[in-house]
C-alpha positions as a Markdown table, in Angstrom:
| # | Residue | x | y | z |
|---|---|---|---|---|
| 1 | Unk | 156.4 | 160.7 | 37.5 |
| 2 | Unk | 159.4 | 160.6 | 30.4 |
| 3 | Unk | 158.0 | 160.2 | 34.4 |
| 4 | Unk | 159.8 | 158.6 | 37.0 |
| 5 | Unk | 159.3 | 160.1 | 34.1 |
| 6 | Unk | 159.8 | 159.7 | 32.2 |
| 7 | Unk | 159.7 | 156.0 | 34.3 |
| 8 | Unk | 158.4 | 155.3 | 37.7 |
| 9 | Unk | 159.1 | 152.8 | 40.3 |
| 10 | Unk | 157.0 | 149.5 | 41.0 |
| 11 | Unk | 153.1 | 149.7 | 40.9 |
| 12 | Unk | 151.3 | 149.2 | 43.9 |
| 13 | Unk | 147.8 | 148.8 | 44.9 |
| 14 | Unk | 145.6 | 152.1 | 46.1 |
| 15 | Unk | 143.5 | 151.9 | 49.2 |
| 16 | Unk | 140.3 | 150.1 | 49.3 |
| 17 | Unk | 137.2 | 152.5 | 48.7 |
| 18 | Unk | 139.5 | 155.0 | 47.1 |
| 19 | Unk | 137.5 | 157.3 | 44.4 |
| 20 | Unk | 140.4 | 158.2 | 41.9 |
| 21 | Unk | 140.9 | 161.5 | 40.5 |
| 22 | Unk | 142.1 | 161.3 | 37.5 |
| 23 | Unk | 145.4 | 162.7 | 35.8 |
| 24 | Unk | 143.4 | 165.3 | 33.7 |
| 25 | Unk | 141.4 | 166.3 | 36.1 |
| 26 | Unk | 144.2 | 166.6 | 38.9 |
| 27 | Unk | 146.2 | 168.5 | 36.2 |
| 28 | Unk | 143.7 | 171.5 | 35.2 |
| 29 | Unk | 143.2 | 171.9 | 39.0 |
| 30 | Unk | 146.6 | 172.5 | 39.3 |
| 31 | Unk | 146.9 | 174.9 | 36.3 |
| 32 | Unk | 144.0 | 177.2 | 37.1 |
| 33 | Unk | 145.4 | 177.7 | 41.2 |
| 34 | Unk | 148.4 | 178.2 | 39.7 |
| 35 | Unk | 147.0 | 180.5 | 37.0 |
| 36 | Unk | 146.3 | 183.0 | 39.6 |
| 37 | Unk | 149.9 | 183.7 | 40.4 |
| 38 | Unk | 151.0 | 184.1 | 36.5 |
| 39 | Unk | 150.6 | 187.2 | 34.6 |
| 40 | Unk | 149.8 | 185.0 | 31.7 |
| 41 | Unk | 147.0 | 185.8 | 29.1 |
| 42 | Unk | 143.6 | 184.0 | 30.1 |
| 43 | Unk | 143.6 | 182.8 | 26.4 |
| 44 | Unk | 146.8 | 180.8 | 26.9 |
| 45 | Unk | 145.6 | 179.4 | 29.8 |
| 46 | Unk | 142.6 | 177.9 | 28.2 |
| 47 | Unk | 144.7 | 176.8 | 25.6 |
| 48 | Unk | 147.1 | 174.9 | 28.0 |
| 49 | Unk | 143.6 | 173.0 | 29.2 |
| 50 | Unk | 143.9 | 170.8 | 26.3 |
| 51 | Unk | 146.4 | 168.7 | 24.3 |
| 52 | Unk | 147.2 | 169.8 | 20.7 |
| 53 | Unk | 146.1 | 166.6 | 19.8 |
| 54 | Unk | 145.6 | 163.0 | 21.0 |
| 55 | Unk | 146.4 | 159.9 | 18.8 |
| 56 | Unk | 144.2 | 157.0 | 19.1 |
| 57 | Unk | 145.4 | 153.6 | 17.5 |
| 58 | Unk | 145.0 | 150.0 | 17.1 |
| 59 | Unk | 147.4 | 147.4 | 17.1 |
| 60 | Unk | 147.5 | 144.2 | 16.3 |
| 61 | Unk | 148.5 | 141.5 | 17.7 |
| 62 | Unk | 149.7 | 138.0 | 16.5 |
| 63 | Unk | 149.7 | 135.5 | 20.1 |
| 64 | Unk | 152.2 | 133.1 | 20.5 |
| 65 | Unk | 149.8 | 130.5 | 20.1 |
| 66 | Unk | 148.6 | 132.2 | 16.5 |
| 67 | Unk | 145.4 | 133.8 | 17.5 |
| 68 | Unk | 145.2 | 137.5 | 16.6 |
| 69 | Unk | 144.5 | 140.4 | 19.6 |
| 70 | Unk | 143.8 | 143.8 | 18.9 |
| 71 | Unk | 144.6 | 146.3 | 21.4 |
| 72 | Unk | 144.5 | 150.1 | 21.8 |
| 73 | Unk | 147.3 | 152.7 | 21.7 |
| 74 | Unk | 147.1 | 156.2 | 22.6 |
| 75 | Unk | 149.5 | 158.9 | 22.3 |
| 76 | Unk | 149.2 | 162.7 | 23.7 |
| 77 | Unk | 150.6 | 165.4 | 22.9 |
| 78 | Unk | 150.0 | 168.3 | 25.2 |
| 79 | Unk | 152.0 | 171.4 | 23.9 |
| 80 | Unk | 155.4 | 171.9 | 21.9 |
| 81 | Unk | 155.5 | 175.6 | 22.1 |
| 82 | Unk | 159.2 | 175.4 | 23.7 |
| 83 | Unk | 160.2 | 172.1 | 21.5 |
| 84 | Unk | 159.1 | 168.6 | 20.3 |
| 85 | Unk | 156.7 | 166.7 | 22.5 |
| 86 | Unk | 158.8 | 164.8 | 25.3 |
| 87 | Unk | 157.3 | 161.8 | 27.1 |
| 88 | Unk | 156.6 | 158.1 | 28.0 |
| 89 | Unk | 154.8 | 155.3 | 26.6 |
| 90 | Unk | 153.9 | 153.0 | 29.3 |
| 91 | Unk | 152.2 | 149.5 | 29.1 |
| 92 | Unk | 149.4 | 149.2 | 32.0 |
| 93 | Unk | 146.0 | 147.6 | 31.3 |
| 94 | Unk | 144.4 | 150.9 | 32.9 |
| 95 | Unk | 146.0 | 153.5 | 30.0 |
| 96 | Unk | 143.3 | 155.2 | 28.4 |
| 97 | Unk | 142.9 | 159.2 | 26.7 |
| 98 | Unk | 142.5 | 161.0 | 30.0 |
| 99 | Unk | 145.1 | 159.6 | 31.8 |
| 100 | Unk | 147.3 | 160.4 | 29.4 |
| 101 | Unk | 146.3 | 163.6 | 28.3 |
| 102 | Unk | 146.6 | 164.3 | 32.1 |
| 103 | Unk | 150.4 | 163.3 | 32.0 |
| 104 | Unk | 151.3 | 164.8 | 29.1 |
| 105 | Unk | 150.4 | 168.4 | 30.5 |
| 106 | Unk | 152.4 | 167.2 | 33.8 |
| 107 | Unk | 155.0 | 166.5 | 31.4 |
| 108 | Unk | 154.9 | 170.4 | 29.9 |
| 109 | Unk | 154.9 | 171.3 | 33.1 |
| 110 | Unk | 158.2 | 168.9 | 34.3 |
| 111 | Unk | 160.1 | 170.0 | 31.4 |
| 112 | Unk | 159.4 | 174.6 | 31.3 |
| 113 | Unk | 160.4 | 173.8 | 35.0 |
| 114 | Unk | 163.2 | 172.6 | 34.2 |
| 115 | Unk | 163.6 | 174.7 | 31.2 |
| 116 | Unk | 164.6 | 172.3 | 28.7 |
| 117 | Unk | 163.3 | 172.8 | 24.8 |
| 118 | Unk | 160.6 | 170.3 | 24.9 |
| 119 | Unk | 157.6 | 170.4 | 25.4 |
| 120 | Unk | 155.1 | 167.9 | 26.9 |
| 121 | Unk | 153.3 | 163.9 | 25.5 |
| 122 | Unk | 152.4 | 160.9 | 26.7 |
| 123 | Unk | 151.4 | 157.2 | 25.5 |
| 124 | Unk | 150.9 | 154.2 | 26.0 |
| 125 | Unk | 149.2 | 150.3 | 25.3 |
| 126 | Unk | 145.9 | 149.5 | 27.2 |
| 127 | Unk | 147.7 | 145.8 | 28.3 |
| 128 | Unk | 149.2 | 143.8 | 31.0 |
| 129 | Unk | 153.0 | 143.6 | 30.2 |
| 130 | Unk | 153.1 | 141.1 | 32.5 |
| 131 | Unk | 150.7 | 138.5 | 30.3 |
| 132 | Unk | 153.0 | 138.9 | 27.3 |
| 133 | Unk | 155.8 | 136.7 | 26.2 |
| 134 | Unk | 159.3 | 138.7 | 25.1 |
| 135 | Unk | 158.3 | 137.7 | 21.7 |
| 136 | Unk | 155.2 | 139.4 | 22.1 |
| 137 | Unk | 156.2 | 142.3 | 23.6 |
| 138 | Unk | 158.7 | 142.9 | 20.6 |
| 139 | Unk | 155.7 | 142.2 | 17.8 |
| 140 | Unk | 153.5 | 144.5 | 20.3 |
| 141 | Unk | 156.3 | 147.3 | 20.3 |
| 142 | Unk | 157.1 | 147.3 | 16.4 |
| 143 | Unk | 153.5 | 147.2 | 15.6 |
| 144 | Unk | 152.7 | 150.2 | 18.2 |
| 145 | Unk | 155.8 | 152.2 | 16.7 |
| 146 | Unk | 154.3 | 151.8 | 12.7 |
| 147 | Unk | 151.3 | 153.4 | 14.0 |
| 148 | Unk | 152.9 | 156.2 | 15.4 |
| 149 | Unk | 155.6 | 156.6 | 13.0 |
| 150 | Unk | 153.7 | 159.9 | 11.0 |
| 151 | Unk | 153.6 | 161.7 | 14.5 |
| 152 | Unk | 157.2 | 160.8 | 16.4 |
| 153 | Unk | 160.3 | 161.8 | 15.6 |
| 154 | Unk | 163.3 | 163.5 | 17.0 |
| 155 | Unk | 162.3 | 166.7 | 16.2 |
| 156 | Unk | 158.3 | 166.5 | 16.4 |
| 157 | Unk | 157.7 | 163.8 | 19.3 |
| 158 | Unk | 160.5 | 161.9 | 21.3 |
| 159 | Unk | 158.8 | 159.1 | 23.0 |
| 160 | Unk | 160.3 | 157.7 | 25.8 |
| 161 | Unk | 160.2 | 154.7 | 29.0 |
| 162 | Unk | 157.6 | 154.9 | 31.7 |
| 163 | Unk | 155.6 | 152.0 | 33.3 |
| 164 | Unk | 156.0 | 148.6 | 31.9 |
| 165 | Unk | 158.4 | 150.2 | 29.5 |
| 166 | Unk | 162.4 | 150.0 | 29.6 |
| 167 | Unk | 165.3 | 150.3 | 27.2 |
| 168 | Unk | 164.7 | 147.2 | 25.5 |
| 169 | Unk | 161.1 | 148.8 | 24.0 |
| 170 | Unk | 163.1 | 151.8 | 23.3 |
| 171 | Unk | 165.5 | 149.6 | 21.2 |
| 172 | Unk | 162.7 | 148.0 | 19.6 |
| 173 | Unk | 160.6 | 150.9 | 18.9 |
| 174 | Unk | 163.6 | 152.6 | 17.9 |
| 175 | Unk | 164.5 | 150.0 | 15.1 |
| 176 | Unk | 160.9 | 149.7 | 13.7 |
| 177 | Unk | 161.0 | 153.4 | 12.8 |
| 178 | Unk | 164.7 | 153.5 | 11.4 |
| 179 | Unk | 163.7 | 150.1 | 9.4 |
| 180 | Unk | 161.0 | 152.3 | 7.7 |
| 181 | Unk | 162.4 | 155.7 | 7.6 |
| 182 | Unk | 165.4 | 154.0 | 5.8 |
| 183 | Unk | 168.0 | 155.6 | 8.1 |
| 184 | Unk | 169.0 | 154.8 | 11.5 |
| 185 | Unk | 167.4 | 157.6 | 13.9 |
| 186 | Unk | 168.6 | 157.4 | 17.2 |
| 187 | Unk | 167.2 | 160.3 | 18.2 |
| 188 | Unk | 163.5 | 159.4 | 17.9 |
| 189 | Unk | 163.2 | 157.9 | 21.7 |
| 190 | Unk | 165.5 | 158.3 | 24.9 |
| 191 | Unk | 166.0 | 155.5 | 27.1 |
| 192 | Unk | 167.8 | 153.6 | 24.8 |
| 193 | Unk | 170.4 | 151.1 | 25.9 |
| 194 | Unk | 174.0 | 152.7 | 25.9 |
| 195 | Unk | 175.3 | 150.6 | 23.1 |
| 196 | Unk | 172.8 | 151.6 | 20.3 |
| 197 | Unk | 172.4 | 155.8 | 21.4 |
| 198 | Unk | 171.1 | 155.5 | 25.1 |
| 199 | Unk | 172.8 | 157.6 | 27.6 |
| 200 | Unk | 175.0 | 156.4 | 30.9 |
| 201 | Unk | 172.9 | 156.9 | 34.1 |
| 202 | Unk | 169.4 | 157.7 | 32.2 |
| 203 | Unk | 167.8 | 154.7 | 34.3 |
| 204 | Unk | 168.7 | 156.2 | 37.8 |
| 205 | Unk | 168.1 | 159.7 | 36.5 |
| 206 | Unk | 164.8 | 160.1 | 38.2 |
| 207 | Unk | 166.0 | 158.3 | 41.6 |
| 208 | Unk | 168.8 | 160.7 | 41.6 |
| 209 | Unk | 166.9 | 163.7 | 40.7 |
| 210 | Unk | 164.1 | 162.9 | 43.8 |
| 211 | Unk | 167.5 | 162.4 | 46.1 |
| 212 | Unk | 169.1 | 165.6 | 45.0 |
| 213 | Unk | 165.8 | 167.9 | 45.5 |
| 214 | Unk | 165.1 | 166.2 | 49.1 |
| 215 | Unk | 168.7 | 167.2 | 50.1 |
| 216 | Unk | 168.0 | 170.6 | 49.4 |
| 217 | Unk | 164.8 | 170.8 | 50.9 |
| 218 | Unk | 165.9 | 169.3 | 54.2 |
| 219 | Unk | 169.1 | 171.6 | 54.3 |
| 220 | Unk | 166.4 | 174.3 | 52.8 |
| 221 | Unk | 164.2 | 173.7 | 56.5 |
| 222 | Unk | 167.4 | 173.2 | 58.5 |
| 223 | Unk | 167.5 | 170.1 | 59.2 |
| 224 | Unk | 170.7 | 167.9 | 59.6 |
| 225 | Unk | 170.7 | 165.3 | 57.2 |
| 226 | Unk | 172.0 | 162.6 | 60.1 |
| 227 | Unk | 169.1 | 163.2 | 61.5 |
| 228 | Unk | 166.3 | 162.6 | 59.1 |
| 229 | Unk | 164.1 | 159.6 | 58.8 |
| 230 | Unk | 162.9 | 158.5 | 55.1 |
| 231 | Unk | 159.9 | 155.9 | 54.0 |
| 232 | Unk | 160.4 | 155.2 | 50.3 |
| 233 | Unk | 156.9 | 153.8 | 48.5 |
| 234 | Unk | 158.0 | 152.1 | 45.7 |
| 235 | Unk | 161.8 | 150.5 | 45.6 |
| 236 | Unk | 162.1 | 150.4 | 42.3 |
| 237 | Unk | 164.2 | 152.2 | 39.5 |
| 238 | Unk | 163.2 | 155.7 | 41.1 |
| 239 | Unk | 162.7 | 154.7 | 45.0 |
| 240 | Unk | 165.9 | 152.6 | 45.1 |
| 241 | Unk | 167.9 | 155.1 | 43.8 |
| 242 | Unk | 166.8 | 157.8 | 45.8 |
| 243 | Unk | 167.0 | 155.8 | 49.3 |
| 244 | Unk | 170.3 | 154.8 | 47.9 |
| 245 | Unk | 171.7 | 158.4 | 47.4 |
| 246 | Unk | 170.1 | 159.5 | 50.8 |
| 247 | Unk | 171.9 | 156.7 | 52.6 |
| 248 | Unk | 175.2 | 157.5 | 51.1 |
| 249 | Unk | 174.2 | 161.2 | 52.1 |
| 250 | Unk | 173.7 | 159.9 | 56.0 |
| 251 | Unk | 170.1 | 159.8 | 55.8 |
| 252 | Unk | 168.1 | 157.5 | 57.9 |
| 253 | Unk | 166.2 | 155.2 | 55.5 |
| 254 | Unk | 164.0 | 153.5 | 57.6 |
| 255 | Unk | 161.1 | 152.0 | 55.6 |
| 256 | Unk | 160.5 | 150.6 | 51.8 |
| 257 | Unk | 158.3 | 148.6 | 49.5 |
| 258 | Unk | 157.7 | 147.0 | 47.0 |
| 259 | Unk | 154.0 | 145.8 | 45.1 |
| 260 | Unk | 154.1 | 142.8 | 47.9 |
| 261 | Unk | 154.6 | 145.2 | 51.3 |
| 262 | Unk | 156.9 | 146.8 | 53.2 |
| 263 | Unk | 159.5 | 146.4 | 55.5 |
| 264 | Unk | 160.3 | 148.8 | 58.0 |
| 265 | Unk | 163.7 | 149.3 | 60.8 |
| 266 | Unk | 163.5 | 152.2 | 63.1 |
| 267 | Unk | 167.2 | 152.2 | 63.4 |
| 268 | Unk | 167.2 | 152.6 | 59.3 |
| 269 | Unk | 167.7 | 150.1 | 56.9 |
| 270 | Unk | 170.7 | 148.8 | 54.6 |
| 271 | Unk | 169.4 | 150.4 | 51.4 |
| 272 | Unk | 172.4 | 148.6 | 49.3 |
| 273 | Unk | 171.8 | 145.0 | 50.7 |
| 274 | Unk | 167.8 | 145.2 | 50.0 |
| 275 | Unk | 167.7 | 144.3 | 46.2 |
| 276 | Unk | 165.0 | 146.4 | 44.5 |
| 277 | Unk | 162.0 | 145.0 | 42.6 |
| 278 | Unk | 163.6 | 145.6 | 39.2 |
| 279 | Unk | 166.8 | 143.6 | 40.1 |
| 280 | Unk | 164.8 | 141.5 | 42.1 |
| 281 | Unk | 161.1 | 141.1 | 42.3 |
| 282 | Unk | 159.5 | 140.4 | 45.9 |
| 283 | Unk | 163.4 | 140.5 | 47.4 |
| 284 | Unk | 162.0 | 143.8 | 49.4 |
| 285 | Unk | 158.9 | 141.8 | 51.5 |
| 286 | Unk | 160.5 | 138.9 | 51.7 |
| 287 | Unk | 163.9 | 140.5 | 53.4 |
| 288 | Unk | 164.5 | 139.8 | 56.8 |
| 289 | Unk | 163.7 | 143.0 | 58.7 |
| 290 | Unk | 162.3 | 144.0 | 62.1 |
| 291 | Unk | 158.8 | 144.6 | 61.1 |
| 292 | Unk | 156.5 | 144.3 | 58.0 |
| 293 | Unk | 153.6 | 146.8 | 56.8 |
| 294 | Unk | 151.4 | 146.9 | 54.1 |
| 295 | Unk | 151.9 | 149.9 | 51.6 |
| 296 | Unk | 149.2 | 151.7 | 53.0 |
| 297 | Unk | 150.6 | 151.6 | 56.4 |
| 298 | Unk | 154.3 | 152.9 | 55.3 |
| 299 | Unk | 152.5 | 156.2 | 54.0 |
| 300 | Unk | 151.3 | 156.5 | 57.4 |
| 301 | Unk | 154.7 | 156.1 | 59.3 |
| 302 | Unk | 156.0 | 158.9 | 61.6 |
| 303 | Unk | 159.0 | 159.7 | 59.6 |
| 304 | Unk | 160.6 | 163.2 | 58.5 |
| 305 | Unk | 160.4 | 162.8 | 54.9 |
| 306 | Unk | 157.8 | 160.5 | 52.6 |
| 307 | Unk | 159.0 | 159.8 | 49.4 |
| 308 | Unk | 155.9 | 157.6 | 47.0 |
| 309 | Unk | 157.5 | 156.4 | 44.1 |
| 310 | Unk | 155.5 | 153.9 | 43.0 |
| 311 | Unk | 152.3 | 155.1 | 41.0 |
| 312 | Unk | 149.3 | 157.4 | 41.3 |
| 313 | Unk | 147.2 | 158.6 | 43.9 |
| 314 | Unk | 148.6 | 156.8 | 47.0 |
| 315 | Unk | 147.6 | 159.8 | 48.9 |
| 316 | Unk | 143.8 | 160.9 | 49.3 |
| 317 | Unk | 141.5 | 162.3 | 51.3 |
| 318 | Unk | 140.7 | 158.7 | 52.5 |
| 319 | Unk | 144.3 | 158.8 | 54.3 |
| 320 | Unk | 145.5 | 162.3 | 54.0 |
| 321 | Unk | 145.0 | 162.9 | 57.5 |
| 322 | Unk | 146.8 | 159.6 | 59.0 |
| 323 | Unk | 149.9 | 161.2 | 57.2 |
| 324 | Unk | 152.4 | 161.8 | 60.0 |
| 325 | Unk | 155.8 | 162.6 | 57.6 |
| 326 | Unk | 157.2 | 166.4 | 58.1 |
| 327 | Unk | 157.4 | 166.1 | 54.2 |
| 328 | Unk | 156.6 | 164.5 | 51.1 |
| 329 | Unk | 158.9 | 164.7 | 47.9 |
| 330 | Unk | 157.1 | 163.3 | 44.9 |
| 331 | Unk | 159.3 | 160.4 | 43.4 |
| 332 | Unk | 156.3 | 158.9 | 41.3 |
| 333 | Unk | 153.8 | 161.2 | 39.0 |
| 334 | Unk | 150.7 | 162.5 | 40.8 |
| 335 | Unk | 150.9 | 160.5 | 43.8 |
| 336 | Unk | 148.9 | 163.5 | 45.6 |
| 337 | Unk | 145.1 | 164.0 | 44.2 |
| 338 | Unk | 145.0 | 167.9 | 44.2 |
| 339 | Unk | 141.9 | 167.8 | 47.0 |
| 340 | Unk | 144.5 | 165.9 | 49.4 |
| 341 | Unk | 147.3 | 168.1 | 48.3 |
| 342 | Unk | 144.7 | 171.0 | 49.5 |
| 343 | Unk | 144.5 | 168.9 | 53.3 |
| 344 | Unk | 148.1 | 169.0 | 53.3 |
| 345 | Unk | 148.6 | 172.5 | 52.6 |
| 346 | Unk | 146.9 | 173.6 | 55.3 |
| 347 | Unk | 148.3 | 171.3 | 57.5 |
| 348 | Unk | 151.5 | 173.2 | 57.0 |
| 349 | Unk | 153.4 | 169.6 | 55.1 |
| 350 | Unk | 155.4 | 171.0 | 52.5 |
| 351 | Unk | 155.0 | 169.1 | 49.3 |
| 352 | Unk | 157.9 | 169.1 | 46.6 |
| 353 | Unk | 155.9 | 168.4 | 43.5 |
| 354 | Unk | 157.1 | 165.3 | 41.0 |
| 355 | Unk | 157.4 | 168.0 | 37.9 |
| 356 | Unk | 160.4 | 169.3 | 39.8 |
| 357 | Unk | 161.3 | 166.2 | 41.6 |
| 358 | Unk | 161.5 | 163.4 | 38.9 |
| 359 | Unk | 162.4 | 165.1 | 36.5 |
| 360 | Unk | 165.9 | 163.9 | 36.5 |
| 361 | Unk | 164.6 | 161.3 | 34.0 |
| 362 | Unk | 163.7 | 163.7 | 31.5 |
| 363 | Unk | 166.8 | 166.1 | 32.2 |
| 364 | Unk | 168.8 | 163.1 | 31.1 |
| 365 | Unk | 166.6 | 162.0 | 28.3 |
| 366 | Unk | 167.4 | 165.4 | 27.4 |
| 367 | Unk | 171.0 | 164.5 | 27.1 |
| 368 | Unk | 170.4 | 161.4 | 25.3 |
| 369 | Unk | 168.9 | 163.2 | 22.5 |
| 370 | Unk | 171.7 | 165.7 | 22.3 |
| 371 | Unk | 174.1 | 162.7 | 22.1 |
| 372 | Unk | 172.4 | 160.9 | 19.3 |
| 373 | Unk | 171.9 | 164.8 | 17.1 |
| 374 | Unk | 175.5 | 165.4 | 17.8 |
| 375 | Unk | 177.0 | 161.7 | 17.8 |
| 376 | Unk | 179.1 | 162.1 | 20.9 |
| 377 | Unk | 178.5 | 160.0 | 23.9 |
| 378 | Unk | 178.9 | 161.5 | 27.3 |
| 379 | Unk | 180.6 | 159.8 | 30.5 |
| 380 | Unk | 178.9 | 158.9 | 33.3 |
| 381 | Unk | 180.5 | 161.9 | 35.1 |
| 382 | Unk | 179.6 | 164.3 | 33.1 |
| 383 | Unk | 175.8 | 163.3 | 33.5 |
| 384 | Unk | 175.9 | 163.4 | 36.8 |
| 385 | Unk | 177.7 | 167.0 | 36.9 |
| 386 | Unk | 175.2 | 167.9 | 34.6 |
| 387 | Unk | 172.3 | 166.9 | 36.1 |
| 388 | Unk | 172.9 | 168.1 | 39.5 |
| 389 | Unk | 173.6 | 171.6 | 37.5 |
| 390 | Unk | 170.1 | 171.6 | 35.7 |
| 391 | Unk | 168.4 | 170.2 | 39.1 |
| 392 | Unk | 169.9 | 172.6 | 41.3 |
| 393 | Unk | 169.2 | 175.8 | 38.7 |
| 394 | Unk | 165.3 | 174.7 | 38.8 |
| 395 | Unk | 165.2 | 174.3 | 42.7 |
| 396 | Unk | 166.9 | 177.6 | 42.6 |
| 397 | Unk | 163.9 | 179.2 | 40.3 |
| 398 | Unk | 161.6 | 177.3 | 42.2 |
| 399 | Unk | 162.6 | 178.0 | 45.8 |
| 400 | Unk | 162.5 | 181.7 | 44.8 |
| 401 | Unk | 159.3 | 181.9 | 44.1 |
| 402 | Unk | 158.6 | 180.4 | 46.9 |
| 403 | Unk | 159.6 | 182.9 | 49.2 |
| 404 | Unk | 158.7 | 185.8 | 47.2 |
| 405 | Unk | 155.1 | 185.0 | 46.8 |
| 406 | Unk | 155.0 | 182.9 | 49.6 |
| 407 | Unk | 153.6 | 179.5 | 47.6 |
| 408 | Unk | 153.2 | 176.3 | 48.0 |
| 409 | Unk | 156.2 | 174.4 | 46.3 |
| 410 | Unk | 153.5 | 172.9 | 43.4 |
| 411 | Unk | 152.0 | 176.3 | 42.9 |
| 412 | Unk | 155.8 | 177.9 | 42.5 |
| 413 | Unk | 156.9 | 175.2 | 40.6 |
| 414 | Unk | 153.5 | 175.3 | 38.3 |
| 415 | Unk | 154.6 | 179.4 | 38.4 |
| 416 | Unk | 158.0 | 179.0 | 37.0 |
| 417 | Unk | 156.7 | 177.0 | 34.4 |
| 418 | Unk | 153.4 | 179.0 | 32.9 |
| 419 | Unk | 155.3 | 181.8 | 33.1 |
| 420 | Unk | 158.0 | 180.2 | 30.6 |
| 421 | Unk | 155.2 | 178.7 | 28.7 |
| 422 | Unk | 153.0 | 181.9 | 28.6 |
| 423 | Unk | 155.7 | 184.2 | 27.3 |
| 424 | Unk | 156.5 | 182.0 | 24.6 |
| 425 | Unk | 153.3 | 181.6 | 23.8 |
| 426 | Unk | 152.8 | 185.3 | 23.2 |
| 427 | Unk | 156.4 | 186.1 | 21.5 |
| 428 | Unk | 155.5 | 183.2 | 18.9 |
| 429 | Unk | 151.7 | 184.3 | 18.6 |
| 430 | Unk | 148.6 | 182.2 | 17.2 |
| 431 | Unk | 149.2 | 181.0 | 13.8 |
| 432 | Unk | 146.9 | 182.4 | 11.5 |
């Protein structure tokens, strides 16, 4: 899914002949089904169709080898009616405005659900990370954070990581606005490494969040932990973490990837002796397990509960009904399109959406940036009690609407959160 969100785990490839569906347009599907549950006014609904405003830049670029490269930047910003925009930047050649005007309303949406005073953005640098030196990545960051300086801040816009992103950007970025604002501002992205404002356990956040909201859903079907089968798509910062947890928790974690394949033992595999992709790249389909599949074929596994965490739109309507799990908990951000969410539905496979299930790494980031306001670290322990308290308040505002209206878990979680957005919306008021 600040993704997860706000960072996801390892990209991997969508099935061949696969017509995407975008972010944006995923996202307004979602808001007008859920619209109907919400007594929200319509005009705040139409409102909530479009960002407040999108940012396009262009940054500069001096190569390595001293030719000059101009690439572009975008950045989103979706709504702050509850707070200052909250979200990623990620580097991925396919960024563009739609895709991240898309993730930016998913990200108003993740943060009103877990009712934290933010509201939603999203950015990014239309490039490969992967064809840039360090050096360049560093000029790349510094320029991209001069461009954005007149729109970010701790109290207006609070980037964050997301794909091709990590603390070291943060750091970077970070720097390159306190250079120029004259004052070291801590507070202006989350993600950070520890020593320079970053919060303990922010990285995992998003893993641990996805493990935390699967526990509950399984004991929320009765089913005996022991007893249940996971595929993880994606074993990277979010899908390692969560398989991890869910091990620990006597899960069965039977199959998980990484952009290379998949490996797969029915009799569940040792999630803390498979290195994941960020601590290891291609360690997961080059480990020696029983079988090997391809990504698309873990999707299709007979398990109890799918977890993607990897990127977008692993699950269509071109393999939507070769899904066999009991399940799906979104680790990654939109990795249902909404017409294959639809297929599901009716199948009767509950869906726990990725606003309420990543967004661990934005219920930290959270705590980050009340760290660096207040300039008092937290332990690790104290993150962790505090996010399981935030995570298990959402899935408790979330699982009752559920049951009272008798939803779909993304249409109660969408719920919980228009209906925070809406009345805010009409206490504050339209300005003039």
């Amino acid at each position: 899914m600040d993704g997860p969100d706000e960072s996801n785990g390892e990209a991997v490839p969508d099935g061949e002949g696969t017509e995407p569906e975008t972010a944006l347009a995923t996202a307004r599907r979602q808001l007008e089904r859920a619209a109907a549950n919400v007594d929200v006014d319509a005009g705040v609904i139409t409102r909530l169709r479009h960002p407040t405003k999108l940012q396009q830049v262009s940054v500069p670029l001096r190569r390595d080898d001293g030719s000059l490269e101009v690439f572009t930047g975008y950045r989103a910003q979706h709504d702050d009616v509850r707070g200052p925009y909250k979200g990623g930047l990620r580097y991925h050649p396919e960024v563009n405005a739609d895709e991240c005007i898309g993730l930016s309303m998913w990200m108003t949406w993740k943060c009103a659900v877990m009712d934290l005073p933010f509201g939603g953005g999203k950015g990014g640098i239309a490039v490969d990370p992967k064809d840039l030196s360090e050096d360049e990545r560093e000029r790349l960051t510094r320029r991209f954070a001069e461009e954005l300086r007149d729109v970010v801040g701790p109290t207006q816009d609070v980037p964050a990581p997301d794909m091709g992103t990590g603390p070291q950007e943060m750091a970077w970025f970070m720097d390159a606005y306190s250079m120029q604002e004259g004052e070291t501002t801590p507070g202006v992205v989350t993600g950070k490494p520890p020593v320079i404002g970053g919060s303990y356990g922010r990285e995992e956040a998003p893993g641990r969040s996805v493990a935390i909201v699967t526990r509950e859903a399984i004991d929320y079907y009765d089913w005996d932990i022991e007893d249940t089968t996971v595929a993880v798509q994606g074993f990277g910062s979010v899908g390692a973490n969560a398989a991890r947890l869910l091990d620990d928790w006597g899960a069965d974690v039977v199959a998980v990837s990484d952009v290379d394949g998949a490996i797969y033992d029915p009799d569940g595999l040792d999630t803390q002796d498979v290195e994941g992709h960020d601590e290891r790249p291609g360690m997961v389909s080059g480990y020696d397990a029983p079988e090997t599949l391809s990504n698309a074929d873990l999707l299709e596994l007979d398990v109890d509960v799918l977890i993607p965490a990897a990127v977008g739109e692993v699950i269509t309507t071109d393999n939507v009904d070769a899904i066999q799990a009991d399940m799906i908990v979104e680790g990654a951000n939109g990795p249902t399109t909404f017409a294959a969410d639809t297929v599901l539905g009716e199948k009767g496979v509950p869906v726990i959406p990725d606003v309420l299930a990543n967004a661990g790494g934005v219920t930290v980031s959270y705590f980050e940036w009340l760290q660096d306001i207040n300039r008092r670290k937290w332990s690790l322990e104290r993150v962790h009690e505090e996010l399981e308290q935030e995570m298990l308040e959402a899935w408790e505002a979330v699982r009752t609407q559920v049951d009272e209206q008798d939803l779909t878990w993304r249409d109660a979680a969408l719920t919980v959160a228009l209906s925070r957005i809406g009345n805010a919306k009409e206490t504050r008021g339209l300005w003039p």
